[in-house]
Structures are given as C-alpha cells and as structure tokens.
N, CA, C and O atoms as CSV, one atom per row, in Angstrom:
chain,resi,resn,atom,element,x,y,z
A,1,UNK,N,N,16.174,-70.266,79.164
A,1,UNK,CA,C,15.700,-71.383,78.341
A,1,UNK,C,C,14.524,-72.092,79.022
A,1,UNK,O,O,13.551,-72.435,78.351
A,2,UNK,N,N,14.610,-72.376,80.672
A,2,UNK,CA,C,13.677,-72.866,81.238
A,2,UNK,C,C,12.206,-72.095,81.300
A,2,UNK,O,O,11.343,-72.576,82.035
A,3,UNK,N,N,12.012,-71.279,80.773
A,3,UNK,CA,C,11.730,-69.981,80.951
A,3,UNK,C,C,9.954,-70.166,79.731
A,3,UNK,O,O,8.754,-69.889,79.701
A,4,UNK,N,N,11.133,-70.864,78.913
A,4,UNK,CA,C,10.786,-70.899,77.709
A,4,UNK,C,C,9.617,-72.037,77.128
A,4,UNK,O,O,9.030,-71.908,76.053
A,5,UNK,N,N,9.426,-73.155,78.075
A,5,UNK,CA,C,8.660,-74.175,77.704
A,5,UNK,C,C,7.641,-74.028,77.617
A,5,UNK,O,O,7.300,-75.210,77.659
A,6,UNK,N,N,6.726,-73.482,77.515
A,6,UNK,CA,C,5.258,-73.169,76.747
A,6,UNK,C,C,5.158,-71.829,76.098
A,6,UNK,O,O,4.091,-71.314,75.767
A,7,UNK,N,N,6.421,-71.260,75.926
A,7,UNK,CA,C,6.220,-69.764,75.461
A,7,UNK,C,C,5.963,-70.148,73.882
A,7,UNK,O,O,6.014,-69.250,73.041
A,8,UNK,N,N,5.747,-71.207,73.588
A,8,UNK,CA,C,5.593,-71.366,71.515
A,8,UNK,C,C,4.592,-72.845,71.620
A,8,UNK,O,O,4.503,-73.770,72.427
A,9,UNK,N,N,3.899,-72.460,70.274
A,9,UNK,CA,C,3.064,-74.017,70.364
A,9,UNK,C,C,4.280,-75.086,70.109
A,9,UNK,O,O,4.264,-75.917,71.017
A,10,UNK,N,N,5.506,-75.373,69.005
A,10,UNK,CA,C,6.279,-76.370,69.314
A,10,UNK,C,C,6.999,-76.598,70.366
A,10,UNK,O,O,7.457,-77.730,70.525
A,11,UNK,N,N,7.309,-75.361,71.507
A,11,UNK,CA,C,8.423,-75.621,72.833
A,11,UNK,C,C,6.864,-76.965,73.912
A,11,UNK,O,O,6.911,-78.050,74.492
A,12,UNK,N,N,6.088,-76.223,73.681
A,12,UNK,CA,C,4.876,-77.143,74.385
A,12,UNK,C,C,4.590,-77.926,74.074
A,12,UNK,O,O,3.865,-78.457,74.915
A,13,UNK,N,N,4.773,-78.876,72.644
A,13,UNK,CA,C,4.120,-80.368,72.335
A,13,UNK,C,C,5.618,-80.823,72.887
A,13,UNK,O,O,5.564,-81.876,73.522
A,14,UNK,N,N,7.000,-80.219,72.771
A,14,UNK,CA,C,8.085,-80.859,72.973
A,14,UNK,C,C,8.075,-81.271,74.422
A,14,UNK,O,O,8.332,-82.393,74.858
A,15,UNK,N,N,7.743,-80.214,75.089
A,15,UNK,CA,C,7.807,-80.393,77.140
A,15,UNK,C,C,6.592,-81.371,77.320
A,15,UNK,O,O,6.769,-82.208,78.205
A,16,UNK,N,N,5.468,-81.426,76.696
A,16,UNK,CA,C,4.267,-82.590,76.687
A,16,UNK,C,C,5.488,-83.938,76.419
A,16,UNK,O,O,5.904,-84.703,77.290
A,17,UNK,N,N,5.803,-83.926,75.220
A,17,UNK,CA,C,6.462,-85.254,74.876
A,17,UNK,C,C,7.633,-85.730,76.333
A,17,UNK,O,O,7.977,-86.782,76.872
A,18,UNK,N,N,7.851,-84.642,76.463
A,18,UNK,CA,C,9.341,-84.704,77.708
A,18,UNK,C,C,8.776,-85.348,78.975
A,18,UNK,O,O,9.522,-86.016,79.691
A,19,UNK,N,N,7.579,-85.186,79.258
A,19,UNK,CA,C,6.807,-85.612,80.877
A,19,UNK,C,C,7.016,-86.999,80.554
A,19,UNK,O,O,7.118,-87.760,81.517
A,20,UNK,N,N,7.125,-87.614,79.081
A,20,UNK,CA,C,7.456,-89.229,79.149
A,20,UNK,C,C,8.329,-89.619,79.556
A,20,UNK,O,O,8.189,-90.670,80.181
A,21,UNK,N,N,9.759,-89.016,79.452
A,21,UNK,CA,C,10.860,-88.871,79.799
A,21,UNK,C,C,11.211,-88.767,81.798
A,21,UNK,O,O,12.082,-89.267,82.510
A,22,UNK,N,N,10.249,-88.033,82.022
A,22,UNK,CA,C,9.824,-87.870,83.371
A,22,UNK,C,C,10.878,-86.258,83.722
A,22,UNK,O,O,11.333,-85.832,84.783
A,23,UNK,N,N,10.945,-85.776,82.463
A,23,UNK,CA,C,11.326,-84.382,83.066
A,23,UNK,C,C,10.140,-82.846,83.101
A,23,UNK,O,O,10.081,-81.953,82.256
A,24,UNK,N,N,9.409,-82.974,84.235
A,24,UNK,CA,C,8.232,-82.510,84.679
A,24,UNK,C,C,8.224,-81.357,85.806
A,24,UNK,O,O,8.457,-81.728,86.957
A,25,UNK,N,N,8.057,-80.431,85.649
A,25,UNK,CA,C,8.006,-79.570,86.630
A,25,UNK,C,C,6.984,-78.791,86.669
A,25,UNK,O,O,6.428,-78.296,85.689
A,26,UNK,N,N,6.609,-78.608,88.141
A,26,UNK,CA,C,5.265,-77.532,87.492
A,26,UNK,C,C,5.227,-76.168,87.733
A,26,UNK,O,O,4.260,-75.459,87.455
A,27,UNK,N,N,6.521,-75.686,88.376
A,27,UNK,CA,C,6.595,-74.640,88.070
A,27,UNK,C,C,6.614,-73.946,86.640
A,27,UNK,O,O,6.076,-72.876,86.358
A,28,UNK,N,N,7.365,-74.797,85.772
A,28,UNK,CA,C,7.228,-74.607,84.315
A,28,UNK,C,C,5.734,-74.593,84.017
A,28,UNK,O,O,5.328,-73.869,83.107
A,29,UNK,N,N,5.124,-75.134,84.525
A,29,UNK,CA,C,3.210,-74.999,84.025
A,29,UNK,C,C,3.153,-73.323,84.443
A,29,UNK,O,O,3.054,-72.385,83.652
A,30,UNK,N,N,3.251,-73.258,85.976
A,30,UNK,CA,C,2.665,-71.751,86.174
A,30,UNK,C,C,3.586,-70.772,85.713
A,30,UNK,O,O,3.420,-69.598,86.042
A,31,UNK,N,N,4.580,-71.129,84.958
A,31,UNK,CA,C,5.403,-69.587,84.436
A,31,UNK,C,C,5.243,-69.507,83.067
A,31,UNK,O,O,5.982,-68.912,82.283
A,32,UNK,N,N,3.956,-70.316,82.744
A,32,UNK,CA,C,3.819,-70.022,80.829
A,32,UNK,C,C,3.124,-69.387,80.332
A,32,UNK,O,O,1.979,-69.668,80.685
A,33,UNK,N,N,3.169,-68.497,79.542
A,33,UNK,CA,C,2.432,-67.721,78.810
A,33,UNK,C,C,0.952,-67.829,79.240
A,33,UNK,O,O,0.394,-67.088,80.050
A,34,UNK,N,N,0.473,-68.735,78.656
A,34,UNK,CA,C,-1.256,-69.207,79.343
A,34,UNK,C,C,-0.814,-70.424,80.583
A,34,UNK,O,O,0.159,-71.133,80.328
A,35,UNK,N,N,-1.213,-70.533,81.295
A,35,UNK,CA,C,-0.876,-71.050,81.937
A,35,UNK,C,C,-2.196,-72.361,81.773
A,35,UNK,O,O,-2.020,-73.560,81.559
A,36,UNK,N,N,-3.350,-71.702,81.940
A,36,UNK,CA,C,-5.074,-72.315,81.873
A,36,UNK,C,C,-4.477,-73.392,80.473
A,36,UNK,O,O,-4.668,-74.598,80.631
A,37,UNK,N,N,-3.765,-72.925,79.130
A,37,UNK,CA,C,-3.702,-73.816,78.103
A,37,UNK,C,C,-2.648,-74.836,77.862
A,37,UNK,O,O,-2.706,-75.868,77.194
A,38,UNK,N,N,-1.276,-74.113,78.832
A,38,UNK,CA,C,-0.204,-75.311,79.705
A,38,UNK,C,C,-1.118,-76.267,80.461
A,38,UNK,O,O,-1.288,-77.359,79.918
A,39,UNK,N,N,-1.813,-76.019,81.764
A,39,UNK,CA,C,-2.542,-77.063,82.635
A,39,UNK,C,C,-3.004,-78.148,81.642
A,39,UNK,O,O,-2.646,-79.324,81.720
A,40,UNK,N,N,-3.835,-77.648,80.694
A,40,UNK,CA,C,-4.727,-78.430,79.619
A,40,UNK,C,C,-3.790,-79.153,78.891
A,40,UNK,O,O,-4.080,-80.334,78.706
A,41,UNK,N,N,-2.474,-78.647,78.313
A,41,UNK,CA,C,-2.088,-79.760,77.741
A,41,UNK,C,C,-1.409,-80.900,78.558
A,41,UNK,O,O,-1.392,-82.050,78.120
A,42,UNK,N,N,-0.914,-80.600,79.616
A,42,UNK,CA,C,-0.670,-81.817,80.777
A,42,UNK,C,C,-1.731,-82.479,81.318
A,42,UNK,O,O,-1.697,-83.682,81.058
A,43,UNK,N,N,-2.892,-82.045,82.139
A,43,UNK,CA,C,-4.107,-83.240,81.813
A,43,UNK,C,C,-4.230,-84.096,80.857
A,43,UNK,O,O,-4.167,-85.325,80.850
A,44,UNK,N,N,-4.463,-83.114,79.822
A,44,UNK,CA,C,-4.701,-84.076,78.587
A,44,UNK,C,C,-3.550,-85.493,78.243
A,44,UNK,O,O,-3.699,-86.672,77.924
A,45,UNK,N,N,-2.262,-84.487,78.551
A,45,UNK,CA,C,-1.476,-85.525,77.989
A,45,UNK,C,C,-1.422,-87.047,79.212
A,45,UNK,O,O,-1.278,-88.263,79.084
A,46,UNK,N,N,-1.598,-86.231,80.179
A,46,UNK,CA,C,-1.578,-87.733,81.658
A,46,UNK,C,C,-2.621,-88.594,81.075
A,46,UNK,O,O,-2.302,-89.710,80.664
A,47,UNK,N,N,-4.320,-88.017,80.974
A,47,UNK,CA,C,-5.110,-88.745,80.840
A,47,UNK,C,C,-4.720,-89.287,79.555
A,47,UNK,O,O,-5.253,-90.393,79.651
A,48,UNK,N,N,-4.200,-89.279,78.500
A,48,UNK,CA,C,-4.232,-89.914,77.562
A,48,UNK,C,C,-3.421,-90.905,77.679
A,48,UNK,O,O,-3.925,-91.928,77.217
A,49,UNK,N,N,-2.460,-91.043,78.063
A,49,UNK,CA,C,-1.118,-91.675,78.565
A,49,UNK,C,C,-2.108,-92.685,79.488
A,49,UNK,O,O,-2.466,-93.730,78.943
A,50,UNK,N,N,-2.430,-92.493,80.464
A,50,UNK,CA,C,-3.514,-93.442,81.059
A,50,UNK,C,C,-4.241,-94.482,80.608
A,50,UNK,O,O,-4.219,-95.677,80.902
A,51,UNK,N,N,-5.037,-93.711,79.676
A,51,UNK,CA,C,-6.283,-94.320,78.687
A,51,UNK,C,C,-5.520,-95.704,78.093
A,51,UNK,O,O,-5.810,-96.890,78.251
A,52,UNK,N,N,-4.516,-95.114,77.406
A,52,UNK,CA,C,-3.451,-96.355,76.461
A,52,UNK,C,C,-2.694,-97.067,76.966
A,52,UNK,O,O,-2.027,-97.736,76.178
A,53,UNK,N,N,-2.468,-97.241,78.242
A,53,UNK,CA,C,-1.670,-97.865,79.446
A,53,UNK,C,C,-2.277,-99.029,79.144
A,53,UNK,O,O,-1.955,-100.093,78.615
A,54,UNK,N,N,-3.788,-98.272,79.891
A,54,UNK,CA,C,-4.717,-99.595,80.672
A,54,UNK,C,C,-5.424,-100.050,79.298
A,54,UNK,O,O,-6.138,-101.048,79.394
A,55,UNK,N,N,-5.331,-99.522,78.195
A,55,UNK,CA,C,-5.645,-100.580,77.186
A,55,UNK,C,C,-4.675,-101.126,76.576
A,55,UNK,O,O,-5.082,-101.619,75.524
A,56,UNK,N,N,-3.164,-101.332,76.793
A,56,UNK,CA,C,-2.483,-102.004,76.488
A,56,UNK,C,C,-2.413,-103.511,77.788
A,56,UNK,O,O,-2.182,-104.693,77.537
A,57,UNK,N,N,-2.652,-102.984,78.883
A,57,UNK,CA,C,-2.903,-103.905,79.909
A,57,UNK,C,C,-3.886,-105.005,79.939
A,57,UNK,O,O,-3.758,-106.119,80.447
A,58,UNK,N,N,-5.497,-104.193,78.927
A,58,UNK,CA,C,-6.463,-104.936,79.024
A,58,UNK,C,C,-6.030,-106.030,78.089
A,58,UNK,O,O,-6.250,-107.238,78.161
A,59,UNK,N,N,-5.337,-105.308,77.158
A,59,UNK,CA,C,-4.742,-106.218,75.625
A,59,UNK,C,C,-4.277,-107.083,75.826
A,59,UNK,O,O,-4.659,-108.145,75.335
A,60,UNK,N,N,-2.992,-106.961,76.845
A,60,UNK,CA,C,-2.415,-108.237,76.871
A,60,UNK,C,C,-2.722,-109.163,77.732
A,60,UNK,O,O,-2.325,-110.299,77.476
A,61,UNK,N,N,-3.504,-108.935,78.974
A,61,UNK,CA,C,-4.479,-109.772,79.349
A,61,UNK,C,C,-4.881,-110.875,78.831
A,61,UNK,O,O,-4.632,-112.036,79.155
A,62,UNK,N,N,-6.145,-110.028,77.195
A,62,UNK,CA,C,-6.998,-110.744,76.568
A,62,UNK,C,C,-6.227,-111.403,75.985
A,62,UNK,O,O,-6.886,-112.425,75.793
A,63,UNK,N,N,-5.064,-111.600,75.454
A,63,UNK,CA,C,-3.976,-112.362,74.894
A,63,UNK,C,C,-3.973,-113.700,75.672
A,63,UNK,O,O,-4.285,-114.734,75.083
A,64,UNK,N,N,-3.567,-113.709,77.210
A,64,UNK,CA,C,-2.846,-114.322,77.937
A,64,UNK,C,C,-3.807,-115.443,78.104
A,64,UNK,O,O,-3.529,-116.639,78.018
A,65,UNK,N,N,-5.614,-114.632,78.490
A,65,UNK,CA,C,-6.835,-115.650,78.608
A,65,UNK,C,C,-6.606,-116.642,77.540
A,65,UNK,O,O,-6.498,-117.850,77.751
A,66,UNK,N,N,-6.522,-115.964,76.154
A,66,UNK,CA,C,-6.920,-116.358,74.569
A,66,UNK,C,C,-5.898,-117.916,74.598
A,66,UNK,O,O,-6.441,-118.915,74.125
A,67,UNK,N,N,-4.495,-118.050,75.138
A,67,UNK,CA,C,-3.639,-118.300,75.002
A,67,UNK,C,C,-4.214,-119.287,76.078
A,67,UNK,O,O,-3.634,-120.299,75.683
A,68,UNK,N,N,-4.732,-119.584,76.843
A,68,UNK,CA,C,-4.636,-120.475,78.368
A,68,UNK,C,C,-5.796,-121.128,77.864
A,68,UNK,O,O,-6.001,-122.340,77.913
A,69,UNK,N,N,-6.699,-120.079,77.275
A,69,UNK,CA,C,-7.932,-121.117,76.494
A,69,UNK,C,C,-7.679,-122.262,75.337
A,69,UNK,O,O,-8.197,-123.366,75.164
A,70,UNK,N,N,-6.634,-121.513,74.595
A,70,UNK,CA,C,-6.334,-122.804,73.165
A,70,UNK,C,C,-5.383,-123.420,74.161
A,70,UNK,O,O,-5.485,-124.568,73.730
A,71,UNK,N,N,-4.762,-123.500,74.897
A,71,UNK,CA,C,-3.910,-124.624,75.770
A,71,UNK,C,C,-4.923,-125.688,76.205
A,71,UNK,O,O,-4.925,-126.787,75.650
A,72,UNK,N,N,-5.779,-125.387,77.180
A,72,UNK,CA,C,-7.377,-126.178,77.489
A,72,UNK,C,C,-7.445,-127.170,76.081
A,72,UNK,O,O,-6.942,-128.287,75.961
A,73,UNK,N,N,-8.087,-126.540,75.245
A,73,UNK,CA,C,-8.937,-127.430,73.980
A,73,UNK,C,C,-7.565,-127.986,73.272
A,73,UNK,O,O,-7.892,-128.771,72.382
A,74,UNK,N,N,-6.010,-127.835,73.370
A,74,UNK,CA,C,-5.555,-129.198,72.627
A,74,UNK,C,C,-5.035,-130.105,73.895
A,74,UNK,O,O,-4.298,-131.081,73.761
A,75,UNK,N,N,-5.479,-129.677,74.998
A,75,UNK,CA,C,-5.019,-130.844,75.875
A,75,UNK,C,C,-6.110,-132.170,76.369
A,75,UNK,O,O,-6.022,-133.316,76.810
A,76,UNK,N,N,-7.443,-130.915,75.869
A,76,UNK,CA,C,-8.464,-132.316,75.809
A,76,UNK,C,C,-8.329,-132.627,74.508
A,76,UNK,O,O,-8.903,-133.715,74.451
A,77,UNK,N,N,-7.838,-132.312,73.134
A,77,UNK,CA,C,-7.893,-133.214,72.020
A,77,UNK,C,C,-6.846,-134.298,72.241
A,77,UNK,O,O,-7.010,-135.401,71.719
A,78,UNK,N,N,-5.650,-134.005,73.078
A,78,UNK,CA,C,-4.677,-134.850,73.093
A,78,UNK,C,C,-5.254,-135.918,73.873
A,78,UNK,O,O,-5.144,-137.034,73.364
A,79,UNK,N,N,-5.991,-135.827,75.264
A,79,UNK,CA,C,-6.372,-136.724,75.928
A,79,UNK,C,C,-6.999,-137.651,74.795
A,79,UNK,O,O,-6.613,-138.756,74.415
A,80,UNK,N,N,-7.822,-137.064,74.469
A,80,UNK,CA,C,-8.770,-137.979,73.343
A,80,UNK,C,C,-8.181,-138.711,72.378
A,80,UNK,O,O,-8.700,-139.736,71.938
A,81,UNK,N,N,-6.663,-138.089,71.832
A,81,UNK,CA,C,-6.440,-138.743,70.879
A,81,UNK,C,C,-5.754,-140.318,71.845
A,81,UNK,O,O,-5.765,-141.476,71.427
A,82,UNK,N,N,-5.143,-139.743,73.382
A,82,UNK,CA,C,-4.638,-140.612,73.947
A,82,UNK,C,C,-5.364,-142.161,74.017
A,82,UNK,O,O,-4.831,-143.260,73.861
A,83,UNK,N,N,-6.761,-141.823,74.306
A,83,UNK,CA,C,-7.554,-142.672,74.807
A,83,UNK,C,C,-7.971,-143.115,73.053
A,83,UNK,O,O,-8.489,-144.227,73.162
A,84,UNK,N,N,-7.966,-142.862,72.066
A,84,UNK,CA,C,-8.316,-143.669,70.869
A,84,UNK,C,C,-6.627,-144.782,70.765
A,84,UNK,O,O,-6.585,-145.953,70.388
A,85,UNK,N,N,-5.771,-144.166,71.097
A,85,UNK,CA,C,-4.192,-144.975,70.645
A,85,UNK,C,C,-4.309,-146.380,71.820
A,85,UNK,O,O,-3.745,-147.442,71.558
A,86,UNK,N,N,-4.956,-146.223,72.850
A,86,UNK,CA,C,-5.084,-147.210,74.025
A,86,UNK,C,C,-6.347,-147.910,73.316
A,86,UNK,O,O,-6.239,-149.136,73.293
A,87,UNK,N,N,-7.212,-147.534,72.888
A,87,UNK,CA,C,-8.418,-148.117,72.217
A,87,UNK,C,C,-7.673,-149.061,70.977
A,87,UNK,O,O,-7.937,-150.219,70.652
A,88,UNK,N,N,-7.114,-148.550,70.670
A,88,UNK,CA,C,-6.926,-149.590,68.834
A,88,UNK,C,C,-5.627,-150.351,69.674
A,88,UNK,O,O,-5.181,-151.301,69.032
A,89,UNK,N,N,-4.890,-150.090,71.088
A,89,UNK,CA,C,-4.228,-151.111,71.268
A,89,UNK,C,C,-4.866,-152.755,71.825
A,89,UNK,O,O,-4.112,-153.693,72.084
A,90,UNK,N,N,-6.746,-152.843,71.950
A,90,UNK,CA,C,-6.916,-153.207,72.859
A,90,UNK,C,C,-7.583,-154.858,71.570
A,90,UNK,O,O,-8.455,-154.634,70.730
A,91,UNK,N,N,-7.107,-155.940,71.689
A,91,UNK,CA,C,-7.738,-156.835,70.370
A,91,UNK,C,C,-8.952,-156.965,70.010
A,91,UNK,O,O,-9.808,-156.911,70.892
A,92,UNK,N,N,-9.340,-157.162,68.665
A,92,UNK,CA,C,-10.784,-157.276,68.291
A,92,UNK,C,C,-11.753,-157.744,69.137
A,92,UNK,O,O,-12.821,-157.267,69.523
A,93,UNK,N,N,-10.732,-159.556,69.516
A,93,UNK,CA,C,-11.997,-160.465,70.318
A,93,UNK,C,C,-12.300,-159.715,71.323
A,93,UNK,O,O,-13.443,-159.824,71.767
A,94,UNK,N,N,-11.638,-159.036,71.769
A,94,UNK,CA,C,-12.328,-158.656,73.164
A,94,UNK,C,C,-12.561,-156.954,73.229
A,94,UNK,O,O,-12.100,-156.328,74.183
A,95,UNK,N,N,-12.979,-156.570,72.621
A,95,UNK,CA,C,-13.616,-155.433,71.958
A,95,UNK,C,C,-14.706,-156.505,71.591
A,95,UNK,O,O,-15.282,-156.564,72.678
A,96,UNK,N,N,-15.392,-157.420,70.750
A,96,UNK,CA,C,-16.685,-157.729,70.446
A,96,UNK,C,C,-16.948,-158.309,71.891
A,96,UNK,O,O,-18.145,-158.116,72.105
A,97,UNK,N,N,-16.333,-158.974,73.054
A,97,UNK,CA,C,-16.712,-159.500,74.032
A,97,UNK,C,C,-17.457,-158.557,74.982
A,97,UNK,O,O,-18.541,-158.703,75.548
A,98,UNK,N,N,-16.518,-157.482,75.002
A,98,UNK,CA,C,-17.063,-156.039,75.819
A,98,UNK,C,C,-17.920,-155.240,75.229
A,98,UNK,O,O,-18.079,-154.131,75.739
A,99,UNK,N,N,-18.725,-155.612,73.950
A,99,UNK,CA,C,-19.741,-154.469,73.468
A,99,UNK,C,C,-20.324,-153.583,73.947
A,99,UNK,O,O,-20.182,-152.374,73.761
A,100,UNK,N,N,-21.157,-154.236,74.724
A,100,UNK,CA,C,-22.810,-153.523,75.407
A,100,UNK,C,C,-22.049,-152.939,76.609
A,100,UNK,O,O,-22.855,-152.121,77.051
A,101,UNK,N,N,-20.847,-152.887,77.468
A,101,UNK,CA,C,-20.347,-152.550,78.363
A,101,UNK,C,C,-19.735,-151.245,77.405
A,101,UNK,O,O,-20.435,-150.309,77.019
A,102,UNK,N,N,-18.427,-151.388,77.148
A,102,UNK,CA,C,-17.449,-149.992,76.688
A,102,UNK,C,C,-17.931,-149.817,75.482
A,102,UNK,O,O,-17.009,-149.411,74.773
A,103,UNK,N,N,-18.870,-149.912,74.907
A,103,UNK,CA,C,-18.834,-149.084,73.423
A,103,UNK,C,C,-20.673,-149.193,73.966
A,103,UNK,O,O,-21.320,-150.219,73.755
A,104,UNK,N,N,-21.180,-148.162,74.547
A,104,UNK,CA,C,-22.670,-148.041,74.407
A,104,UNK,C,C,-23.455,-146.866,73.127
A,104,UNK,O,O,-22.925,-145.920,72.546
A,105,UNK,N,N,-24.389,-147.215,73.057
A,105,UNK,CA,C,-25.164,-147.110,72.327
A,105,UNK,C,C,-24.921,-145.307,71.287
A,105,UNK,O,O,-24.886,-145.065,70.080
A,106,UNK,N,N,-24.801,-144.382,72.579
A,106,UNK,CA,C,-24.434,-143.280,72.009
A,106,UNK,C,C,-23.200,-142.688,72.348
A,106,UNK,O,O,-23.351,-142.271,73.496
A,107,UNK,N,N,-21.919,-142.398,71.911
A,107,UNK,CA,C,-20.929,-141.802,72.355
A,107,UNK,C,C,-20.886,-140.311,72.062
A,107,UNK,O,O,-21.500,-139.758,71.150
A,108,UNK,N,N,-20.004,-139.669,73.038
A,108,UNK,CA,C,-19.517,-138.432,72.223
A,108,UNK,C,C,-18.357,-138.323,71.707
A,108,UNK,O,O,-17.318,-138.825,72.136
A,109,UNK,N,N,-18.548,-137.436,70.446
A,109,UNK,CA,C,-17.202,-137.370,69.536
A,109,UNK,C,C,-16.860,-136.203,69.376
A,109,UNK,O,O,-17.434,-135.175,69.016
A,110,UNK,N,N,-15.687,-136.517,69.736
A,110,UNK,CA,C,-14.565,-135.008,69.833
A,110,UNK,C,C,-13.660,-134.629,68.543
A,110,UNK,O,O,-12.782,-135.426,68.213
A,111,UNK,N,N,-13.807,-133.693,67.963
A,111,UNK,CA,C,-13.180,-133.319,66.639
A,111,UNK,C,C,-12.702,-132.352,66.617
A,111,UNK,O,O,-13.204,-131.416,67.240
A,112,UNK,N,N,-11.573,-132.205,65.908
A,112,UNK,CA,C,-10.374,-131.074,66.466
A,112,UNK,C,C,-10.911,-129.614,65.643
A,112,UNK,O,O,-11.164,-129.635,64.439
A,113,UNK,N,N,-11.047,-128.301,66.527
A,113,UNK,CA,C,-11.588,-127.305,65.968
A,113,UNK,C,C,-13.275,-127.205,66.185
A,113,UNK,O,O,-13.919,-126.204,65.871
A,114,UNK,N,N,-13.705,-128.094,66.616
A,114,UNK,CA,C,-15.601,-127.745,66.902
A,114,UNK,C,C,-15.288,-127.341,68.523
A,114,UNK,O,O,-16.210,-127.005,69.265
C-alpha cells in the first residue's frame, strides 16, 4: 500500500493533501513512478502552503494595525468630547471674562470621522 502513493494521479493529490497532516516521507517521493513529477508536486505543495501562511500572517497583522489605529482616533474624539463637557461646565460670566485668553481667535475643530 505504501508502495502505492504516487503510483495514480488521485493516490498523489491524496499524499500532497496528507503532508498537512504531517504524514511525509521521502522515501515515498523516491519510490514513485516519476519520481521528477512526485518532487514537483511536494515543492509545489510546501511553497504554496508557505505563500498562504505568510499571507494570512500579513492579514492579520493589517487587521491588528487597522484596529490600534481606530482605537487612536476615538480616544482623541473622546478626549475632545471630554474637554467640551468641562467647557459647558464652566459659567457664562466667566467665559465672557476669559475671552481673548481661552477662546482665541482661530481654533481647531475636531469632528468625528474627518
């Protein structure tokens, strides 16, 4: 039976699928029929297995950045909203007393989503 793993094109996509499994031998490579078209489908299948690793790696990465970045922008909207709730706690008269000091001429304004 061992005999047998590349002797048919389905015994060979099955022993390809099996190296996931981690049942791999390579003597089974050099006792197959072609041996040159066994080698080839185990390269192929490592490097491919590879390829989709490290782009599942890059993936979830770009997730993790994506995720640490929208954390950033609602913790400065929250600051902001913090500092408007301390603002409207603070009384008129003295909001017009402090003009030209805390409310100058040009501010910046922070709006949720720009």
């Amino acid at each position: 039976e061992e005999d047998l793993v590349f002797e048919r094109y389905d015994n060979a996509m099955l022993s390809v699928f099996a190296f996931m499994l981690g049942a791999f031998h390579i003597s089974d490579v050099i006792k197959a029929t072609s041996p040159t078209l066994a080698c080839l489908f185990v390269v192929g299948f490592i490097l491919l297995a590879a390829v989709i690793l490290l782009n599942m790696v890059f993936s979830i990465m770009g997730d993790w950045f994506d995720e640490v970045r929208n954390a950033e922008i609602q913790a400065t909207y929250a600051r902001a909203l913090l500092v408007l709730e301390y603002e409207n706690r603070i009384p008129y008269a003295t909001k017009l007393k402090h003009r030209e000091t805390w409310y100058p001429k040009w501010i910046q304004v922070l709006r949720k989503g720009t």
